[in-house]
VMD Tcl script that builds the backbone (N, CA, C; Angstrom):
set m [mol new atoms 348]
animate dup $m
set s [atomselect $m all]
$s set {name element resname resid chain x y z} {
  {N N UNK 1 A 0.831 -1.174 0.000}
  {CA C UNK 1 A 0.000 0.000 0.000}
  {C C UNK 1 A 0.874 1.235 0.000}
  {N N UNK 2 A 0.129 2.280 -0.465}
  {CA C UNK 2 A 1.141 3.719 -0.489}
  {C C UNK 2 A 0.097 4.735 0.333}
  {N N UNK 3 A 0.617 5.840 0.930}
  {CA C UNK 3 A 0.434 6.532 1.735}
  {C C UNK 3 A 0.624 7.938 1.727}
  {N N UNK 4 A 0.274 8.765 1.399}
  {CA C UNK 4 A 0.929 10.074 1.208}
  {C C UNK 4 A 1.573 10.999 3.527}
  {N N UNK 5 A 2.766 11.491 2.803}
  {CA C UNK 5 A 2.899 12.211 4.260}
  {C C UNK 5 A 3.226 13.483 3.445}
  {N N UNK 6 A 2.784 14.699 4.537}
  {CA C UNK 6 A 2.955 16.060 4.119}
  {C C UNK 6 A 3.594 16.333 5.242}
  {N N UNK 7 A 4.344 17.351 5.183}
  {CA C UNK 7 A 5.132 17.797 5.847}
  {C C UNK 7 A 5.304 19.200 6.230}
  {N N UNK 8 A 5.092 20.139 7.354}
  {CA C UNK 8 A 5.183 21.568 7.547}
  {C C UNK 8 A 6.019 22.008 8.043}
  {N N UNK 9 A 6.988 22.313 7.834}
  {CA C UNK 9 A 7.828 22.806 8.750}
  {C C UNK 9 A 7.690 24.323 9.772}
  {N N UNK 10 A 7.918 23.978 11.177}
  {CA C UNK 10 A 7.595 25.703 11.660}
  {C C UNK 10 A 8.564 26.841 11.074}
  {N N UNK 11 A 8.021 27.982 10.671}
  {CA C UNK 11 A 8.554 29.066 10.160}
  {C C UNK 11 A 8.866 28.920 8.755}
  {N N UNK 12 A 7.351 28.017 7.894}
  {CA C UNK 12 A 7.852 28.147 6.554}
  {C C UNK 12 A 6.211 27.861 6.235}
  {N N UNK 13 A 5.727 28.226 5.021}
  {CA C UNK 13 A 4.311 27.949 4.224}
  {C C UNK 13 A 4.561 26.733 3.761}
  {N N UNK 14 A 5.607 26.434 2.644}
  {CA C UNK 14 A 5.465 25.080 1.934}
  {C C UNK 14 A 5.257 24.225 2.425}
  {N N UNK 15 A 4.605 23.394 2.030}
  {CA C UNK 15 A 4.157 21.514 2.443}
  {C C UNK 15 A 5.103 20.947 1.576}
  {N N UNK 16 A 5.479 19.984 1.975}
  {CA C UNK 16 A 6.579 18.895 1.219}
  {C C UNK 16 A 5.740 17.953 1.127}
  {N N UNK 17 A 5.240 17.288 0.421}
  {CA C UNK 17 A 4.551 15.556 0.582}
  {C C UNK 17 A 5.548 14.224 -0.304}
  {N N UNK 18 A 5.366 13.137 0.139}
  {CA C UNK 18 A 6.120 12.794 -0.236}
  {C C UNK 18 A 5.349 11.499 0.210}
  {N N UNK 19 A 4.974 9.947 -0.772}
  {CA C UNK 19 A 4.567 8.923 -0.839}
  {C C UNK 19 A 5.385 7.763 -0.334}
  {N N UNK 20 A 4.587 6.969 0.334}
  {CA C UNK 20 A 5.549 5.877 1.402}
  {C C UNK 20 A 4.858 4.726 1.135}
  {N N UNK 21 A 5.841 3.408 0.126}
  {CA C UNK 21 A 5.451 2.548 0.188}
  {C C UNK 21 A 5.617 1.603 1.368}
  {N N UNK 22 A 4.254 0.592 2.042}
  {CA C UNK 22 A 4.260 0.079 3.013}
  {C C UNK 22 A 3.999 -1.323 2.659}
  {N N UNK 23 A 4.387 -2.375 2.811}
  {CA C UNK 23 A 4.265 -3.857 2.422}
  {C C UNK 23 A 2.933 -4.084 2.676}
  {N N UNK 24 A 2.449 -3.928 4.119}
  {CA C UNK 24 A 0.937 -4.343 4.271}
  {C C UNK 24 A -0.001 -3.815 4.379}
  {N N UNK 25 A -1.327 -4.082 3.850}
  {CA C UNK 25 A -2.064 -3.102 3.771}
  {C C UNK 25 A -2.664 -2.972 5.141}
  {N N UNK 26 A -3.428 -1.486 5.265}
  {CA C UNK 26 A -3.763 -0.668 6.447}
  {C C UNK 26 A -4.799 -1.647 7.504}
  {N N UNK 27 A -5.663 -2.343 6.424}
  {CA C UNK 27 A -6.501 -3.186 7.204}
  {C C UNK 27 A -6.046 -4.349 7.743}
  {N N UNK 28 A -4.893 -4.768 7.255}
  {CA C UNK 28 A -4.599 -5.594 7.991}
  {C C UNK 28 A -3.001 -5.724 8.608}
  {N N UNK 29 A -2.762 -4.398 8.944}
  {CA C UNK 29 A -1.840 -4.175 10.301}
  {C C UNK 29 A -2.038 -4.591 11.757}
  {N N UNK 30 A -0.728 -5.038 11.923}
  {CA C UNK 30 A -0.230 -5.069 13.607}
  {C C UNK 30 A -0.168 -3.351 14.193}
  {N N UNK 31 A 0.157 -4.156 15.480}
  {CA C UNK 31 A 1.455 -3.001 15.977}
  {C C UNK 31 A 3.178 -3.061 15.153}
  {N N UNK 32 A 3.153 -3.828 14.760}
  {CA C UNK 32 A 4.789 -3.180 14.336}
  {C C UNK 32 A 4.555 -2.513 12.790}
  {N N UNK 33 A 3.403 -3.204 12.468}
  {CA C UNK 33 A 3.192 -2.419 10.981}
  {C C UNK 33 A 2.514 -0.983 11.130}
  {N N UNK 34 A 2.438 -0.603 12.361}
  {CA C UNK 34 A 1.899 1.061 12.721}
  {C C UNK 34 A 3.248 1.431 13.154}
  {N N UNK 35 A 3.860 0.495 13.989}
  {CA C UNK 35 A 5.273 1.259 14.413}
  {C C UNK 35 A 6.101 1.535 12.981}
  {N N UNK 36 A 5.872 1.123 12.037}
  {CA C UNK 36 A 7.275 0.959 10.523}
  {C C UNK 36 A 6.232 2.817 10.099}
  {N N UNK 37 A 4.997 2.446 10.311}
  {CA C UNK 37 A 4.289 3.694 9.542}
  {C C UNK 37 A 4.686 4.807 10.403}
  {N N UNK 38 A 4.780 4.938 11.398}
  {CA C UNK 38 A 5.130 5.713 12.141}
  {C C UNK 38 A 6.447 6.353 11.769}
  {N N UNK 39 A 7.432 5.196 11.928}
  {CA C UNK 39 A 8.771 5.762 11.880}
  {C C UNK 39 A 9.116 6.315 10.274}
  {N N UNK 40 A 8.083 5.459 9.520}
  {CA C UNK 40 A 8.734 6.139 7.955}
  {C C UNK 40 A 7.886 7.523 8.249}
  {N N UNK 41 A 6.617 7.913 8.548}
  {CA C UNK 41 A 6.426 8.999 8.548}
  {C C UNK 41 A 7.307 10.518 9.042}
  {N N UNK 42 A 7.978 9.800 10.484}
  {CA C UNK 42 A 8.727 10.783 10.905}
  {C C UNK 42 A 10.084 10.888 10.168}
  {N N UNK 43 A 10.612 9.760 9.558}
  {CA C UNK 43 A 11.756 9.608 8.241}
  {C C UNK 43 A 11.517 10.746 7.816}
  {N N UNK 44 A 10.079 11.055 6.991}
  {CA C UNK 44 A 10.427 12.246 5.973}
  {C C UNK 44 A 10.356 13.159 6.714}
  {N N UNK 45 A 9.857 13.170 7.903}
  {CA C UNK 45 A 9.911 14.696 8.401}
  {C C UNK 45 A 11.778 14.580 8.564}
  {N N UNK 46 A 12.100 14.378 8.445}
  {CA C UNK 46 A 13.510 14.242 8.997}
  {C C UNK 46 A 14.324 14.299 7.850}
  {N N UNK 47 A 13.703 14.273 6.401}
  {CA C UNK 47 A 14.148 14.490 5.524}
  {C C UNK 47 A 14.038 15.930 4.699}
  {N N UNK 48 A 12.830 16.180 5.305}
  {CA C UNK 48 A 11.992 17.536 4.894}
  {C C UNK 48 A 12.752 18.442 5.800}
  {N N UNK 49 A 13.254 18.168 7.133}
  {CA C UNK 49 A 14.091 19.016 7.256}
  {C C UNK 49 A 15.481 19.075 7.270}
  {N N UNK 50 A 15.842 18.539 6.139}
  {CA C UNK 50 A 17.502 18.409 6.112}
  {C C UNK 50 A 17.611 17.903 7.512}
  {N N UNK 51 A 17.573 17.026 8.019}
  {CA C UNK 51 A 18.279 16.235 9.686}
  {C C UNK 51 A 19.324 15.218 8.631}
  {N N UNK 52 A 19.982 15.288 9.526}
  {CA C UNK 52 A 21.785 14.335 8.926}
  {C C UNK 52 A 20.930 12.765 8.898}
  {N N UNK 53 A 20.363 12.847 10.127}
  {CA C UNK 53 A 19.325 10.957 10.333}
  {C C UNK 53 A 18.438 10.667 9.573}
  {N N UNK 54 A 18.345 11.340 8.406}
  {CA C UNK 54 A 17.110 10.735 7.533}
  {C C UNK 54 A 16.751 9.996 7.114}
  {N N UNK 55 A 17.931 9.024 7.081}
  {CA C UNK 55 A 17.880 7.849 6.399}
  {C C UNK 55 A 18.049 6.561 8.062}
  {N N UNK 56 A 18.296 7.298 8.579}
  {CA C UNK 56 A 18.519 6.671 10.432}
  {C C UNK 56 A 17.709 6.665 11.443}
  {N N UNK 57 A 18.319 6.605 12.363}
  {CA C UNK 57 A 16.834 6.548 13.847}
  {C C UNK 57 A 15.980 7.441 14.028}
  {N N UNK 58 A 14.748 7.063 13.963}
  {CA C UNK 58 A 14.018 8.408 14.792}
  {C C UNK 58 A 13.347 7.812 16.104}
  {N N UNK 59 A 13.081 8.794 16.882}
  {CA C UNK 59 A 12.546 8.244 17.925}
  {C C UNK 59 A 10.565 8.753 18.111}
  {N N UNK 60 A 10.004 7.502 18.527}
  {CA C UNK 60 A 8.261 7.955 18.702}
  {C C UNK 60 A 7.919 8.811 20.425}
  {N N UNK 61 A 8.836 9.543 20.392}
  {CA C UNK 61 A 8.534 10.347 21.852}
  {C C UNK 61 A 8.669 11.765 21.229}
  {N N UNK 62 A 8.062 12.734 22.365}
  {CA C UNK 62 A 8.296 13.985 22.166}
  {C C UNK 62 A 7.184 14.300 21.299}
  {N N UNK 63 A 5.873 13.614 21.198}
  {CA C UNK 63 A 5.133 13.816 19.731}
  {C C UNK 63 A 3.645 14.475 20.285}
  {N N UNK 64 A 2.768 14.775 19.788}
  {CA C UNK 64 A 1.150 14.575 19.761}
  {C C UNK 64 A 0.807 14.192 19.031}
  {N N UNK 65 A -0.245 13.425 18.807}
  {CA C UNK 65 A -0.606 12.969 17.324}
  {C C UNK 65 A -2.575 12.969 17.503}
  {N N UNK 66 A -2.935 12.663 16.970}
  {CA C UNK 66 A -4.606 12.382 16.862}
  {C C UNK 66 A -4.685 11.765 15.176}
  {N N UNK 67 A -6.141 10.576 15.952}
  {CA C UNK 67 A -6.260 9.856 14.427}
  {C C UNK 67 A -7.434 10.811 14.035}
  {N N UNK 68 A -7.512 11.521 12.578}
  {CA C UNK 68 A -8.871 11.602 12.466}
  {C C UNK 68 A -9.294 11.047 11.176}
  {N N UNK 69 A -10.866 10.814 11.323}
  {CA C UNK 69 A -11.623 10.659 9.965}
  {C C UNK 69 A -11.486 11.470 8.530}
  {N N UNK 70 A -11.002 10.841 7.854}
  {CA C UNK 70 A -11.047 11.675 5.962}
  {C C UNK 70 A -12.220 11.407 5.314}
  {N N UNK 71 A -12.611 11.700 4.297}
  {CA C UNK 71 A -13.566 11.177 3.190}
  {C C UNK 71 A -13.119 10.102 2.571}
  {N N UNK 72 A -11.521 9.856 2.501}
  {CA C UNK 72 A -10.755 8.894 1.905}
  {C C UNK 72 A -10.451 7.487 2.924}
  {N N UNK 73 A -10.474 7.411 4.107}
  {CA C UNK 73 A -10.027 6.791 5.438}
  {C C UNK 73 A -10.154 7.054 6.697}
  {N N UNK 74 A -8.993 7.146 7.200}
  {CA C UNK 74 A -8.508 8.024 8.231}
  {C C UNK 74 A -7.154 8.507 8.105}
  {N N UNK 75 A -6.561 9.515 8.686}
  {CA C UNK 75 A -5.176 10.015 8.790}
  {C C UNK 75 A -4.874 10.580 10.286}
  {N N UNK 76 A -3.295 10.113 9.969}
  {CA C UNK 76 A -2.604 10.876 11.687}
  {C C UNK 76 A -2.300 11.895 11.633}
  {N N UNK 77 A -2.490 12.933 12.781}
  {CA C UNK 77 A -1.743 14.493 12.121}
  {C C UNK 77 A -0.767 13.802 13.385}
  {N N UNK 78 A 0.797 14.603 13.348}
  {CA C UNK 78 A 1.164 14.462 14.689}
  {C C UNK 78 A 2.097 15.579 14.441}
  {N N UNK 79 A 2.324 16.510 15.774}
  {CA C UNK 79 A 2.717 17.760 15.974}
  {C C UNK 79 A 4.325 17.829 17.072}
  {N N UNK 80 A 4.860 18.464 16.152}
  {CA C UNK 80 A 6.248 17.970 16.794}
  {C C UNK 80 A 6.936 19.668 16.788}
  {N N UNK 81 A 7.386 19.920 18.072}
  {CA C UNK 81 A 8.212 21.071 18.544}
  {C C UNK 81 A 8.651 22.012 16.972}
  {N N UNK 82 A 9.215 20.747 16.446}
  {CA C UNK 82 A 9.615 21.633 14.788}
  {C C UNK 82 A 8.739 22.107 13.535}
  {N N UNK 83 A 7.564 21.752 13.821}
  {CA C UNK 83 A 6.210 20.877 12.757}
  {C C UNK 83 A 5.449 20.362 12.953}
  {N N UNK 84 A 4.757 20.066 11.606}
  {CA C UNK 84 A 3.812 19.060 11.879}
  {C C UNK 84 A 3.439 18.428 10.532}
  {N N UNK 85 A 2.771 17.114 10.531}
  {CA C UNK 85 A 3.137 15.970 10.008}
  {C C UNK 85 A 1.694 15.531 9.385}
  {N N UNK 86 A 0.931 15.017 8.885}
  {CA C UNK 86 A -0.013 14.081 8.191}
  {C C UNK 86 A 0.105 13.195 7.289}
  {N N UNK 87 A -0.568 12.003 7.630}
  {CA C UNK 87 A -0.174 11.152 7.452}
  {C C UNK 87 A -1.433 9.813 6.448}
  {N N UNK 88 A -1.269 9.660 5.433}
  {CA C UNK 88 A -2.568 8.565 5.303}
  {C C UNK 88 A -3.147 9.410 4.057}
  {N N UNK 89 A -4.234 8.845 3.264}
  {CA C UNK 89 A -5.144 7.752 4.090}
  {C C UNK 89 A -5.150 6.410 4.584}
  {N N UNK 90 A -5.588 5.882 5.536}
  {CA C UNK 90 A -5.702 4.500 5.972}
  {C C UNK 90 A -7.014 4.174 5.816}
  {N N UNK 91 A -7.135 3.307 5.605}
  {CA C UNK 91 A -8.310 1.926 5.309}
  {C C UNK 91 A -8.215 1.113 6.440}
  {N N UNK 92 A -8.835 2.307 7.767}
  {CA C UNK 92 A -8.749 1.542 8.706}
  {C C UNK 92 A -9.678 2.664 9.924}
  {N N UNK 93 A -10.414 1.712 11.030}
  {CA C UNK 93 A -11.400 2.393 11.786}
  {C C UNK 93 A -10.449 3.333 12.423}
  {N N UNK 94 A -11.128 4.816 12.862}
  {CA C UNK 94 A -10.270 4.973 13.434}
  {C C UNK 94 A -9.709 4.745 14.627}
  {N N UNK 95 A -11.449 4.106 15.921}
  {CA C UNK 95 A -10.582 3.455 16.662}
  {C C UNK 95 A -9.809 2.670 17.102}
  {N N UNK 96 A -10.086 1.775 15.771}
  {CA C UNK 96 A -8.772 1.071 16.163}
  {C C UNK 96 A -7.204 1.293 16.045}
  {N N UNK 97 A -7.059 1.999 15.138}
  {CA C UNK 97 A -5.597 2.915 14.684}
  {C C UNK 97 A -5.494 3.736 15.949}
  {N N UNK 98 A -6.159 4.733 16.360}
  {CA C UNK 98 A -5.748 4.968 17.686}
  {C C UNK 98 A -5.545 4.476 18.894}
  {N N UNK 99 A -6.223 3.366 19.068}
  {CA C UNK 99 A -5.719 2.131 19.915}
  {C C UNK 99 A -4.172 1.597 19.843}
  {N N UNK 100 A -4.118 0.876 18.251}
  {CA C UNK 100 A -2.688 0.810 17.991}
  {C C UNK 100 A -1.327 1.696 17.584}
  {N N UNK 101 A -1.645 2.801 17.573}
  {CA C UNK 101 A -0.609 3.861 17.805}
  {C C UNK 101 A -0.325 4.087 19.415}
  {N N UNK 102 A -1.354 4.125 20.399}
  {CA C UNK 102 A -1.087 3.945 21.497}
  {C C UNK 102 A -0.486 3.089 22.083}
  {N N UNK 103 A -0.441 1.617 21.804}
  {CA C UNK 103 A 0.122 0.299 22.356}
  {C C UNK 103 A 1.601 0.849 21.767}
  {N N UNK 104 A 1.610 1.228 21.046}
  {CA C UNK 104 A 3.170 1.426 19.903}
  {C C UNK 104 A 3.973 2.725 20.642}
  {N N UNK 105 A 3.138 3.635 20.610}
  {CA C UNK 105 A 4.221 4.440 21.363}
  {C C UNK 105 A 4.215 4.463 22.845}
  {N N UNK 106 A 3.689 4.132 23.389}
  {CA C UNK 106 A 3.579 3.828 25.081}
  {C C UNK 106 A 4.332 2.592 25.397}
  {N N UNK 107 A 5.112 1.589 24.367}
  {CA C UNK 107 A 5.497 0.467 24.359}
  {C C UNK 107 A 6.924 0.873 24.255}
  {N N UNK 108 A 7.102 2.210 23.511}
  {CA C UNK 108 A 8.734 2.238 23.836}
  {C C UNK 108 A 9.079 1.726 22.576}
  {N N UNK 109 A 10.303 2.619 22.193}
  {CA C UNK 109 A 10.928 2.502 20.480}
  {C C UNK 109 A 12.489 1.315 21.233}
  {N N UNK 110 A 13.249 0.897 20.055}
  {CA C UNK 110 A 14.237 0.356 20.591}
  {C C UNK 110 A 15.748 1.432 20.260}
  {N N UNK 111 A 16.133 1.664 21.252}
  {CA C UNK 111 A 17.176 2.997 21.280}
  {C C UNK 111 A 17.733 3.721 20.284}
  {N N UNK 112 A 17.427 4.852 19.616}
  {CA C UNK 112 A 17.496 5.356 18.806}
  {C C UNK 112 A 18.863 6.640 19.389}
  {N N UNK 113 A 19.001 7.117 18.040}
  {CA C UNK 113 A 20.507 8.177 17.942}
  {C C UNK 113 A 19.545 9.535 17.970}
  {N N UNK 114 A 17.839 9.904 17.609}
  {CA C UNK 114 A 17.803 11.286 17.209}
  {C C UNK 114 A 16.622 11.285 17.665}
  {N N UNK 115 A 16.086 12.454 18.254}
  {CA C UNK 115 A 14.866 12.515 18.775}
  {C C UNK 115 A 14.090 13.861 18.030}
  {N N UNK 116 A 12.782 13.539 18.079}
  {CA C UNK 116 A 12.018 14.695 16.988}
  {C C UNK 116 A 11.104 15.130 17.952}
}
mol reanalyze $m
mol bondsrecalc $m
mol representation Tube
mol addrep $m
């Protein structure tokens, strides 16, 4: 499945978006297949802002996020000190995506070099 993420950076208008292929589709994700969506999402933010780690660790702390309803799915916005992020559509309820983004980041990333 593919995914669009947009990207804002604080102290700029442009949106960057940029498409993320994901092996499995939305409906039928785990938790680690929300944790991979997660981390590629924050990837591009990390790419969108020139960070040296773009291609490296990010970490799922330091964030807000909320799932909401689209016409297309659902999508994550998540709001980070530098930006902010959207994510999707998913082909998926949203409570359950907010359920499993919760198990995922309350579960703890495995030690990362860069925090967003």
């Amino acid at each position: 499945m593919t995914f669009d993420v947009e990207v804002l950076l604080k102290g700029t208008d442009a949106v960057v978006t940029e498409t993320v292929t994901q092996e499995t589709e939305a409906s039928a994700w785990t938790d680690a297949d929300v944790r991979e969506m997660l981390l590629s999402t924050l990837r591009v933010f990390a790419r969108a802002s020139h960070d040296d780690t773009a291609g490296g660790d990010v970490a799922l702390r330091g964030l807000s996020w909320i799932v909401t309803d689209t016409k297309d799915g659902v999508a994550i916005a998540i709001e980070i000190p530098s930006g902010a992020i959207a994510a999707g559509p998913f082909d998926l309820a949203a409570d359950e995506l907010t359920q499993m983004v919760a198990r995922v980041i309350s579960a703890g990333a495995p030690t990362t070099t860069s925090v967003h």
